[in-house]
N, C-alpha and C positions, 0 to 999 in steps of 0.2 A: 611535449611542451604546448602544440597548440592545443590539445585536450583542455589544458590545464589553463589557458587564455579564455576558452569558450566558456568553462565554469566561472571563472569573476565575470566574463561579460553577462550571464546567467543570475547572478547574483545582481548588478549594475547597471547592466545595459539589457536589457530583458529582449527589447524587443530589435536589437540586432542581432542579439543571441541565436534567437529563434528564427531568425530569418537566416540565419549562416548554418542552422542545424537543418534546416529544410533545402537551403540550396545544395550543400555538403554532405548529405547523407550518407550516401553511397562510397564515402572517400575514411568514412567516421567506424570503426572496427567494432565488431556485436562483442569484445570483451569490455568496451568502454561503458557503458550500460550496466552488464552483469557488474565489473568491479565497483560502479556504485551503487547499485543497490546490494550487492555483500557489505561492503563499508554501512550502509544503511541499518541492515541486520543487525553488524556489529557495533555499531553504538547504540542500538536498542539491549543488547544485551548487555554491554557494559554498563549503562546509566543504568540499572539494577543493582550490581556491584556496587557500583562509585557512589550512587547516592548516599547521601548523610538520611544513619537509619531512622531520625525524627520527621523527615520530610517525603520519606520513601513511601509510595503505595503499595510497592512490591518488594518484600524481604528477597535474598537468596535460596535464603533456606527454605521458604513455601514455595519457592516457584520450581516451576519443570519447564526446563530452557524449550522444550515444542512449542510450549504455550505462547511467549512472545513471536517465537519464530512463527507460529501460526497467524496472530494477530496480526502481525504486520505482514509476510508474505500474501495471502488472501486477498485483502479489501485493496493491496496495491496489482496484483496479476487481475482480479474481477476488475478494476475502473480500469486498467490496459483496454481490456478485452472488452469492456461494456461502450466505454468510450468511440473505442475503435469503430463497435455495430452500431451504434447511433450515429454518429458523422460519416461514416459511409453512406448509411440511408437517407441522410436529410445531406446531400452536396459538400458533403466534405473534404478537403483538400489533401487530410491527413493520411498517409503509409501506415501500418504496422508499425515499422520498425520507428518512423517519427514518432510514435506516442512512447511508444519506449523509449527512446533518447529523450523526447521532454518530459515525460514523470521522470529516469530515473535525474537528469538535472537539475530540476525542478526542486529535490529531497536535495541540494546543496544546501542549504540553512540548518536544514537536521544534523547531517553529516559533520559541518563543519563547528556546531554552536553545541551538537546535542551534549558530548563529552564534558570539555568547559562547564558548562551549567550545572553538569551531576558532580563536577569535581567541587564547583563553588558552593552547594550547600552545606559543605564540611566547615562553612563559614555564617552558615547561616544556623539558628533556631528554631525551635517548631515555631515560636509566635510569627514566622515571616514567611510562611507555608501559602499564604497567599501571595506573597512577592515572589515566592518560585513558579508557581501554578502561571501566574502572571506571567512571567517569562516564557515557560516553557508553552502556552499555549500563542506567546505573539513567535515564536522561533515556527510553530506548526501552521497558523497562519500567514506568514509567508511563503512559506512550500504552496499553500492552498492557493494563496492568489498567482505564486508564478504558474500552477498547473493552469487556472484560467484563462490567464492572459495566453499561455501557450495553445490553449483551444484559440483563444478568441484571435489570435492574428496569424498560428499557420493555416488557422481555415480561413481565411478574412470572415467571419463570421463579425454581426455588430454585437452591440453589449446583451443586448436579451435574447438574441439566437442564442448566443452561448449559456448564459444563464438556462435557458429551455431545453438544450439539449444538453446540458449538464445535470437537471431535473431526471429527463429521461432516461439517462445512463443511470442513474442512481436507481430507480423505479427498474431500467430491467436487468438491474445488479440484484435485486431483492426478488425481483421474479426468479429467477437464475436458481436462486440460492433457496426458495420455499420449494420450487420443482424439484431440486437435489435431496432436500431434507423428507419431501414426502417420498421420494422414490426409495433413500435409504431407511426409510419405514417401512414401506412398505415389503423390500425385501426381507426386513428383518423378519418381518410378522409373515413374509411366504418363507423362508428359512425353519422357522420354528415350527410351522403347519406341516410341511414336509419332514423335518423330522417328528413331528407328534407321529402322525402316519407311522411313517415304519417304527418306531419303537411300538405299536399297539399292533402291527402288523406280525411282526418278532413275537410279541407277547400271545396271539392269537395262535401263533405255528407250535410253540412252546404247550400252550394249552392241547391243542391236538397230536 
């Protein structure tokens, strides 16, 4: 029950929230996290379904459920993880497991609005594809300004440290992720040289 007090104060009271999630950490159980962002997952994947198919970007039938599941797991475990190494480094206040509990809280607007909204374009038309766009992007900016505020006050950080070192995580989220991409090239392309090799090597025994 008190989990469930901390999420409306999260929604409401933002910055007692966070201040109870930081003094309470240790008290607060790593399934409480995991069960919201599974819940997170799952109404990414149900607003799929449920959306009214004139308003849908995403049918059922073209999608391959990893691809959401990938969308959204990635860029929220990379800002964990990215977040984390820039407020460590620049005097930050924040734990691991704190960034965890305020991203996965933080996604309470998603979680609790995201369903609802793919149910209601069953009520809407295409010509009002901007009143849904509309909504569903002020439902993702709220998540975005509580993930802020959650930087900006369990670090005491002021308004532009945060913004800066929100910059930064982003910057070495995409460093992260070009070093990854050119490394799995580059095995590709050591992969395929190695096997060129022996099949011309085989081919050469063969000959002799």
């Amino acid at each position: 029950m008190y989990y469930l007090k901390l999420g409306l104060m999260v929604l409401f009271e933002p910055q007692q929230a966070f201040t109870l999630i930081k003094r309470h950490r240790k008290s607060i159980p790593v399934f409480v996290p995991l069960i919201l962002l599974l819940l997170c997952l799952a109404v990414r994947v149900a607003s799929i379904y449920l959306t009214h198919f004139p308003l849908a970007a995403q049918t059922p039938e073209n999608t391959n459920l990893e691809e959401p599941i990938f969308e959204l797991l990635v860029p929220l475990f990379s800002w964990i993880g990215g977040i984390y190494l820039v407020t460590t480094i620049r005097d930050g206040e924040m734990t691991f497991y704190e960034v965890l509990l305020s991203v996965s809280y933080s996604l309470l607007p998603y979680i609790l609005l995201g369903t609802p909204l793919a149910l209601s374009t069953h009520l809407m038309s295409a010509n009002e594809l901007s009143l849904y766009q509309t909504l569903k992007f002020a439902i993702l900016l709220w998540c975005g300004i509580l993930l802020f505020y959650s930087i900006l006050h369990m670090n005491s950080y002021s308004f532009l440290q945060t913004v800066f070192n929100c910059l930064l995580a982003i910057f070495a989220i995409l460093f992260i992720w070009a070093v990854l991409v050119l490394l799995f090239i580059l095995s590709e392309k050591l992969i395929d040289f190695f096997a060129e090799v022996i099949s011309e090597y085989r081919l050469l025994g063969k000959t002799y």
